[in-house]
Each structure stands twice: as structure tokens, then as C-alpha cells.
C-alpha positions as CSV (number, residue, x, y, z in Angstrom):
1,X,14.7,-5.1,-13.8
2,X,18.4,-5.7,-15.3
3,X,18.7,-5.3,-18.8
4,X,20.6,-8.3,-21.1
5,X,21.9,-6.1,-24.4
6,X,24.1,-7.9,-26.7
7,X,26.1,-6.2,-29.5
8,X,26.8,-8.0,-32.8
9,X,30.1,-7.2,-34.8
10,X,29.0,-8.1,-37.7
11,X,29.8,-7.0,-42.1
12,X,26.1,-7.9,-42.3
13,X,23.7,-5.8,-40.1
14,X,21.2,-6.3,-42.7
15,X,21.0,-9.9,-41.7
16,X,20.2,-9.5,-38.3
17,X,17.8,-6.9,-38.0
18,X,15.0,-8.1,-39.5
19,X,14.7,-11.1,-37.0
20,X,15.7,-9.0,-34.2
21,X,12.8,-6.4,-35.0
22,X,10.8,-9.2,-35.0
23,X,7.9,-11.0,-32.7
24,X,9.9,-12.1,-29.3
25,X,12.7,-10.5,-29.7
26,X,10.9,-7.1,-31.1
27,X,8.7,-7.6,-27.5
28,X,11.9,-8.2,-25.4
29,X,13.5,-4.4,-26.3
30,X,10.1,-2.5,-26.7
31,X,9.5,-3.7,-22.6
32,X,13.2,-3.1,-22.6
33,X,14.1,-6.2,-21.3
34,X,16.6,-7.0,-23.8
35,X,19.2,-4.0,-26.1
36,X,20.4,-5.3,-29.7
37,X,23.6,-3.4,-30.7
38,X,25.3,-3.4,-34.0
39,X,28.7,-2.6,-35.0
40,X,30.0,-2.7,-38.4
41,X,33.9,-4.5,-38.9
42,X,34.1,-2.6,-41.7
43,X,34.3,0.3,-40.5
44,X,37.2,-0.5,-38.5
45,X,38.6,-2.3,-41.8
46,X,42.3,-1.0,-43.0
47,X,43.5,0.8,-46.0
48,X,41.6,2.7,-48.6
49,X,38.9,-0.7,-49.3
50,X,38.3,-1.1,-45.6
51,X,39.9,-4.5,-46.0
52,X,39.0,-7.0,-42.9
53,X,40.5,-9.8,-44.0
54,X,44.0,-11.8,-45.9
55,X,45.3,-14.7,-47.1
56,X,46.3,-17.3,-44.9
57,X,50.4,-17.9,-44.0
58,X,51.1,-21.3,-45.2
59,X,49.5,-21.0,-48.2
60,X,45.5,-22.5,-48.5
61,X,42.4,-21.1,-49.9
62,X,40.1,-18.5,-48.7
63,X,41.0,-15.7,-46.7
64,X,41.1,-15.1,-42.8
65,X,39.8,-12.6,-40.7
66,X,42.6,-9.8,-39.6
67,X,43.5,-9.4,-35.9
68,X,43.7,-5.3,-35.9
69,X,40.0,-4.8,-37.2
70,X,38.8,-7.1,-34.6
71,X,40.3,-5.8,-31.8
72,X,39.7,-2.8,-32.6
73,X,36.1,-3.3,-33.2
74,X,35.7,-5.1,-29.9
75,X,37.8,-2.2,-28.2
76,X,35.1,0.0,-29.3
77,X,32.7,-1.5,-27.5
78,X,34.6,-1.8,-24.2
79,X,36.0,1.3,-23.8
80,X,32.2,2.3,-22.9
81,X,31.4,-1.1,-21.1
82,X,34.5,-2.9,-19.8
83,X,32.6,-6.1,-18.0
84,X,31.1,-6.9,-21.8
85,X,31.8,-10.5,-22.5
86,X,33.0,-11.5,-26.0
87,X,31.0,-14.5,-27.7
88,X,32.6,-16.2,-30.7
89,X,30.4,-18.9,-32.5
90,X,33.2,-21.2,-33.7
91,X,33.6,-24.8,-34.0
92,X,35.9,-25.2,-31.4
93,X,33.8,-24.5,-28.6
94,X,31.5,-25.5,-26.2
95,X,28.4,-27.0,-27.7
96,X,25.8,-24.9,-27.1
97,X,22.5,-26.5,-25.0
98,X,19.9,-25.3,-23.5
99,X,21.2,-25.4,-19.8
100,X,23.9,-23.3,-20.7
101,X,21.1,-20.4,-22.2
102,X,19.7,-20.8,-19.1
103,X,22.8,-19.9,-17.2
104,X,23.5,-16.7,-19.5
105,X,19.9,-15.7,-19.1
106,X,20.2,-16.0,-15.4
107,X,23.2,-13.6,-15.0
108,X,20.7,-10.9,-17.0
109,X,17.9,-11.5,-13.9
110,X,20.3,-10.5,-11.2
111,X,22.1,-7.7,-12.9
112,X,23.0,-5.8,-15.9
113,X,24.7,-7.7,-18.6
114,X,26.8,-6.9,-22.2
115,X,27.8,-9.1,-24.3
116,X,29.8,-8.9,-27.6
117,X,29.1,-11.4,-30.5
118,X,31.5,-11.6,-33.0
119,X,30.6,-12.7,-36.6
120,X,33.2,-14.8,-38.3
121,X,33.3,-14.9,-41.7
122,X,35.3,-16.6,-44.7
123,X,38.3,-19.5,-44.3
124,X,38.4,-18.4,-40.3
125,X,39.9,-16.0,-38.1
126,X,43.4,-15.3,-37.0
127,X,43.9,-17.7,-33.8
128,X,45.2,-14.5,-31.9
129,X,41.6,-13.3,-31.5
130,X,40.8,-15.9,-29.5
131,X,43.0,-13.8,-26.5
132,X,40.3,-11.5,-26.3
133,X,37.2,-13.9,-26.3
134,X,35.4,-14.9,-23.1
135,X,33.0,-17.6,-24.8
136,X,33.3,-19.8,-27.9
137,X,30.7,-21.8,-29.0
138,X,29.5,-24.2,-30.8
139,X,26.2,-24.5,-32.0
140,X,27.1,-28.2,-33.1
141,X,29.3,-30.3,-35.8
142,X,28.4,-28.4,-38.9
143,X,29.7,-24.9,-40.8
144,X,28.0,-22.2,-42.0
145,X,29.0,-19.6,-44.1
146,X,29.1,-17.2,-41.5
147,X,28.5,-16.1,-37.5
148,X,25.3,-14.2,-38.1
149,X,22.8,-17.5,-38.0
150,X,24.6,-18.4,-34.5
151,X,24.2,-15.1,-32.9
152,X,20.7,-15.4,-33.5
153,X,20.6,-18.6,-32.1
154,X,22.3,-17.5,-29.1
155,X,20.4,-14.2,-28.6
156,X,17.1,-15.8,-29.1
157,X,17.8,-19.0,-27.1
158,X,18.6,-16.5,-23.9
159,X,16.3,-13.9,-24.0
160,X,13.4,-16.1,-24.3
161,X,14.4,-17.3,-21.2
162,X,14.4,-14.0,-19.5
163,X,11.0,-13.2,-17.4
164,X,8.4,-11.1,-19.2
165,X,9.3,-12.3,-22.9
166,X,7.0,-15.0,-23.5
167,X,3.8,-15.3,-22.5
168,X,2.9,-17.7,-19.8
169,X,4.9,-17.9,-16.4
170,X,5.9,-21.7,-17.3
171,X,6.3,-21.4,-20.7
172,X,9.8,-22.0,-20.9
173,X,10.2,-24.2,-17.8
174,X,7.6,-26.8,-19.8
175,X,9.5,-27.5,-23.2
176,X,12.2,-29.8,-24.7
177,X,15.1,-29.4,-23.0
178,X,14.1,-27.8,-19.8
179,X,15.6,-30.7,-18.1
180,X,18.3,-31.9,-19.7
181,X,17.5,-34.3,-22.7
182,X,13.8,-34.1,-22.4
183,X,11.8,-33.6,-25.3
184,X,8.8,-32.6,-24.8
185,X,5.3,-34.5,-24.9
186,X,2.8,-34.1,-27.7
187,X,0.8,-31.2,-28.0
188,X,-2.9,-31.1,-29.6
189,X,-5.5,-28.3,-29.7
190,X,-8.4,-28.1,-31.8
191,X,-10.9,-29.7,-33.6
192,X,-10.4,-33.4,-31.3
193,X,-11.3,-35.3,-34.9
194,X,-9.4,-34.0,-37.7
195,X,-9.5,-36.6,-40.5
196,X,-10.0,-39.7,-38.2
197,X,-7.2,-38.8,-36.3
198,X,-8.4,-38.3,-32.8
199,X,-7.1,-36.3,-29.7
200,X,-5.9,-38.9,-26.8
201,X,-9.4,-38.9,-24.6
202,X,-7.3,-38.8,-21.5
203,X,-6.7,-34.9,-22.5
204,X,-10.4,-33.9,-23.2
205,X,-11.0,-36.0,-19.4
206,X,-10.6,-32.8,-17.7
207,X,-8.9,-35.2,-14.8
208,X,-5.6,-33.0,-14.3
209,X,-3.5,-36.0,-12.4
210,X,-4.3,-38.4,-15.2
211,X,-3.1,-35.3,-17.7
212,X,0.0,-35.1,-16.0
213,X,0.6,-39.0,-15.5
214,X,0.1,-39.2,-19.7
215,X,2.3,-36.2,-20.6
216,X,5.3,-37.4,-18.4
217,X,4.9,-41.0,-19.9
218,X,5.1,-39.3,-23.2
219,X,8.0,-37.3,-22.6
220,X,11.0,-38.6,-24.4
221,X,14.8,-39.0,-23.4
222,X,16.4,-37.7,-26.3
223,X,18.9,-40.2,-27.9
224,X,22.6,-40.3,-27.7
């Protein structure tokens, strides 16, 4: 089976590996399904303090990311895989949904696939880097301090997706989202009485067709 590895240019490795390491994602590399790669921007940093970053021309707070320890970070990484694709979380691109997770895991079913996520940090970046990204996204209208939250977000949202991560064949075909602004129907398990709040009896009926006629009348269409 192709193999979906992603490689995470990040000044925080510490961050990431922990939740990578972890559950899904740990499951995902151990069946080798899925590769997490690091690369620290540091160490492609300039001068004697490994500096990555600099004030901003035209005066402002905060300082911006460089465009030679970038570049050279991402050089790095395709020199030994030229097809990788370069992901930058960044509020000016496309919002990220669950269709589109579905289209990057999709490419990892039909062949090998590399992809390079760079983690902004401070003010911003210098626009120039954007010449070398294939994808920027958005993971919606809010800012974090940093890109490390969004490439887990993106890595997790994919490779659960891929065959063989999660548990049951439908388990990710039967969720919120799966078809566009669906959210999914409510879930109950046991006891069916849990301080007089009852299970709907249709569910304990055993009658499959009546199952499936409740749950899709208690899907939702997410609001715009």
C-alpha cells in the first residue's frame, strides 16, 4: 500500500511529537501507513544566533519570518523528494473542510505522497515564500500563535481518512461532514436509562430500516 509521510518544518518539534506518537496517528506509522518527518528552521537559521527571522520594512511590530532559512529548509527536503508538496497554514488560503482531507488522503491510496508543512511563526512570513508553496490554507477566520496546531489539524484530518487507521470499514464515511454540511446524528450506548434520560426506543427496536429512517431524520444541515 502507498505510504502518505508528511514533514513538518517546524522551531518546535517538541510540540508535535507527542500527538504524533500518539493513539491514531502512533497506529498509522507503526502499520506504516503514514511517515511523520521533522525539520528544524533553526538549523538552517543565519549568523552566529541561528536567526530565522527580522523586522518588518515599513516599520510595524513583531518580526517576520526570513526568506533564505525557508527556502533553504524546504530545499532540504526536496533535493531527496522533488514531487513533495509544500503546505502553508496561513490565513489567506483556502478554508480547509473535510472534502478537501478527503481529496489529499485519496492521492496517498493510489500512490506515494510527501508533503512539506511549514510552521509560521511571529508577525508573518516574507510574501516571497509563497513562490515556493503548493497549498495554503486556512483552517478558518481566527490566528494562532503559530503553524504547529494547523499541521496537526491537517495531518490528523487526512490520515484518518486513509484505509487501515481507524477501526471500522465505515467509520469515516458515517460522521459529520462526510457529505458536505452534515452533521452527524446522535449517538447513545449504554445504560438506556441514565438519570431518567432515556435512549430513543426506536434504537433498542432492533428494526434496522426504522434505525436508519430515525438517524437520517436526525442528521443535521449544518448552518450557514
Amino acid at each position: 500500500m502507498p505510504k502518505i509521510k508528511f514533514t513538518i518544518i517546524t522551531l518546535f518539534e517538541e510540540a508535535l511529537k507527542p500527538y504524533l506518537e500518539t493513539s491514531m496517528m502512533w497506529k498509522a506509522a507503526d502499520k506504516g501507513i503514514a511517515e511523520f518527518d521533522f525539520v528544524n528552521l533553526r538549523d538552517f537559521g543565519l549568523g552566529p544566533h541561528k536567526s530565522v527571522d527580522d523586522t518588518p520594512y515599513g516599520g510595524g511590530d513583531g518580526m517576520v519570518l526570513r526568506c533564505e532559512p525557508v527556502y533553504a529548509a524546504i530545499e532540504s527536503v526536496k533535493e531527496k523528494d522533488p514531487s513533495a508538496e509544500v503546505i502553508l497554514p496561513t490565513p489567506a488560503g483556502e478554508l480547509w473542510t473535510q472534502q478537501k482531507a478527503k481529496e489529499f488522503a485519496s492521492r496517498a491510496q493510489t500512490s506515494a505522497t510527501h508533503f512539506i508543512i511549514l510552521c509560521p511563526h511571529y508577525e508573518g512570513y516574507d510574501e516571497r515564500i509563497l513562490d515556493i508553496v503548493d497549498h495554503k490554507i486556512c483552517l478558518g477566520p481566527y490566528v494562532l500563535t503559530g503553524g504547529e496546531l494547523p499541521a496537526l489539524i491537517i495531518v490528523d484530518s487526512v490520515v484518518r481518512l486513509i484505509p487501515g487507521v481507524l477501526g471500522g470499514e465505515t467509520s469515516a464515511e458515517i460522521e459529520s461532514f462526510s457529505d458536505g454540511d452534515n452533521i452527524e446524528y446522535p449517538q447513545y450506548t449504554k445504560p438506556a436509562e441514565f438519570r431518567g434520560k432515556k435512549v430513543p426506543e426506536v434504537l433498542l427496536s432492533g428494526h434496522h430500516g426504522k434505525v436508519d429512517e430515525w438517524r437520517a431524520a436526525n442528521s443535521k444541515i449544518l448552518a450557514k
